[in-house]
Structures are given as C-alpha cells and as structure tokens.
N, C-alpha and C positions, 0 to 999 in steps of 0.2 A: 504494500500500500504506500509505502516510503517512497519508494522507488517513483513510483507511479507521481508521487506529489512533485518528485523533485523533474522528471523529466516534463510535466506540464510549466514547470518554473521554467524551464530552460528554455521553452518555446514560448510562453511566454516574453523571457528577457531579448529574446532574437525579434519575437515582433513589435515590442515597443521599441526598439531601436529603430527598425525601421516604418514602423507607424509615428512618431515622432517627428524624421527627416519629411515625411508625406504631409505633412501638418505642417510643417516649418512653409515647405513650398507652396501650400494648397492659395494662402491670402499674408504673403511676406508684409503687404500693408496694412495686416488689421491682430489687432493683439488676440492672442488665445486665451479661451476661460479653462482652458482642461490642462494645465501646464505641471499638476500634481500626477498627472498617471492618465491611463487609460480607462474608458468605463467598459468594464467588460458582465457582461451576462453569460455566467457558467451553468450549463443545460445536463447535467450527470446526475443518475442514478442515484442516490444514495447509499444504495447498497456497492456501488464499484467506489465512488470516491466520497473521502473524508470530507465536506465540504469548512464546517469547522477548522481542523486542520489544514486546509489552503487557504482560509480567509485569513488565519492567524500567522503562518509563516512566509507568506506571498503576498506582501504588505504595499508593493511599489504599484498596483493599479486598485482600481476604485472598483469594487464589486455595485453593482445595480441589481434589483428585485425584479424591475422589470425592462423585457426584452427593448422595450421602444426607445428606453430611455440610454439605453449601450453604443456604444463602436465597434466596437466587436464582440459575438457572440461565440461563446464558444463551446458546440456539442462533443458531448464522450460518448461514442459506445462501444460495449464490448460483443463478440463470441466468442464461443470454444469453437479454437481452430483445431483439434485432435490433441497435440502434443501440449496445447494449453489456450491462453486465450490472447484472441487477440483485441486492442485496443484501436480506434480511429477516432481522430481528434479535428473535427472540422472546424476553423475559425471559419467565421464567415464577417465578411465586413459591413456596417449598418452606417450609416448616415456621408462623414467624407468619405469613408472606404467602401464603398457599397462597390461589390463587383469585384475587391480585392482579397478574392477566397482562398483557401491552404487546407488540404488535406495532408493529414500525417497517420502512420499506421506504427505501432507498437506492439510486437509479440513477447509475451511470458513464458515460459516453460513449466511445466509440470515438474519437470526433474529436479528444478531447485529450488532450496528453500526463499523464504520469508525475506531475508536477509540480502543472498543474492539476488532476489527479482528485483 
C-alpha cells in the first residue's frame, strides 16, 4: 500500500512540474490564484488506496471534494492480472488542461511481500 502511495507521489511530483510550466505560459500577463499546488480530485476505491494517508503525506497539491472544482483528476483502478494486480492511473486534465491526459499502468506481484511491493 506504501509503495502504491509513494509511486502516485512521484507522478504526481513529475506532473506538477510540468502543469506549473503550462500555467506559467497559459496568461504570462495575468497573475495566478492557484500558485500553492494543484487542485486535484483523487477518484480511488477505498478499499485499493489509503486516501487519509495520501492527503496526509502528499501535502504539495490541494485535494478538492468535488470533481468540477479540480485541474486535474485523477482515476485509480485496479485488476488481477494472474501473477497479481494490476494498477492504471488516469490523470485526466479539467479546466487549463483539458485534453492534456496521461495514462500510467503499474503491476504488483503476488510473489512479494508487503514490503517489496
């Protein structure tokens, strides 16, 4: 489950980098109100992710309640792919980002523990 929090951190920190540069370009002549993080809407399961646990250690964007109110959304899901399961992680971009989408896939193994995954 560790694992799983830190690898959405890391994609995460790769797309605020580059949703940040996209914001800087988007109106160079007009000040931005979202200069604290991005507002994201996290669409997961509760039973696959800790949401607690990502709100509490992945501190650097702005979690939103509701989907309308975000820049990017971002859906988790999983299945069992045989040897374990597998993860897809869609951002999808909402308002300047609209149309600037990212799929990512993530497989677990069965064979390892807790620890390793």
């Amino acid at each position: 489950m560790k694992r799983l929090a830190f690898l959405i951190l890391a994609v995460c920190a790769l797309g605020l980098t580059s949703a940040e540069a996209v914001a800087q370009e988007a109106d160079p002549g007009e000040e931005q109100d979202r200069t604290t993080g991005l507002l994201v809407f996290l669409d997961c399961d509760r039973r696959v992710c800790d949401q607690n646990f990502l709100r509490q250690n992945i501190t650097f964007i702005n979690y939103v309640r509701d989907r309308e109110d975000a820049q990017i959304h971002i859906l988790v899901s999983t299945q069992f792919a045989g040897a374990g399961f597998e993860f897809t992680f869609d951002f999808i971009g909402l308002e300047e980002f609209a149309g600037d989408d990212t799929r990512l896939v993530w497989g677990s193994s069965l064979t390892k523990t807790q620890d390793e995954s």
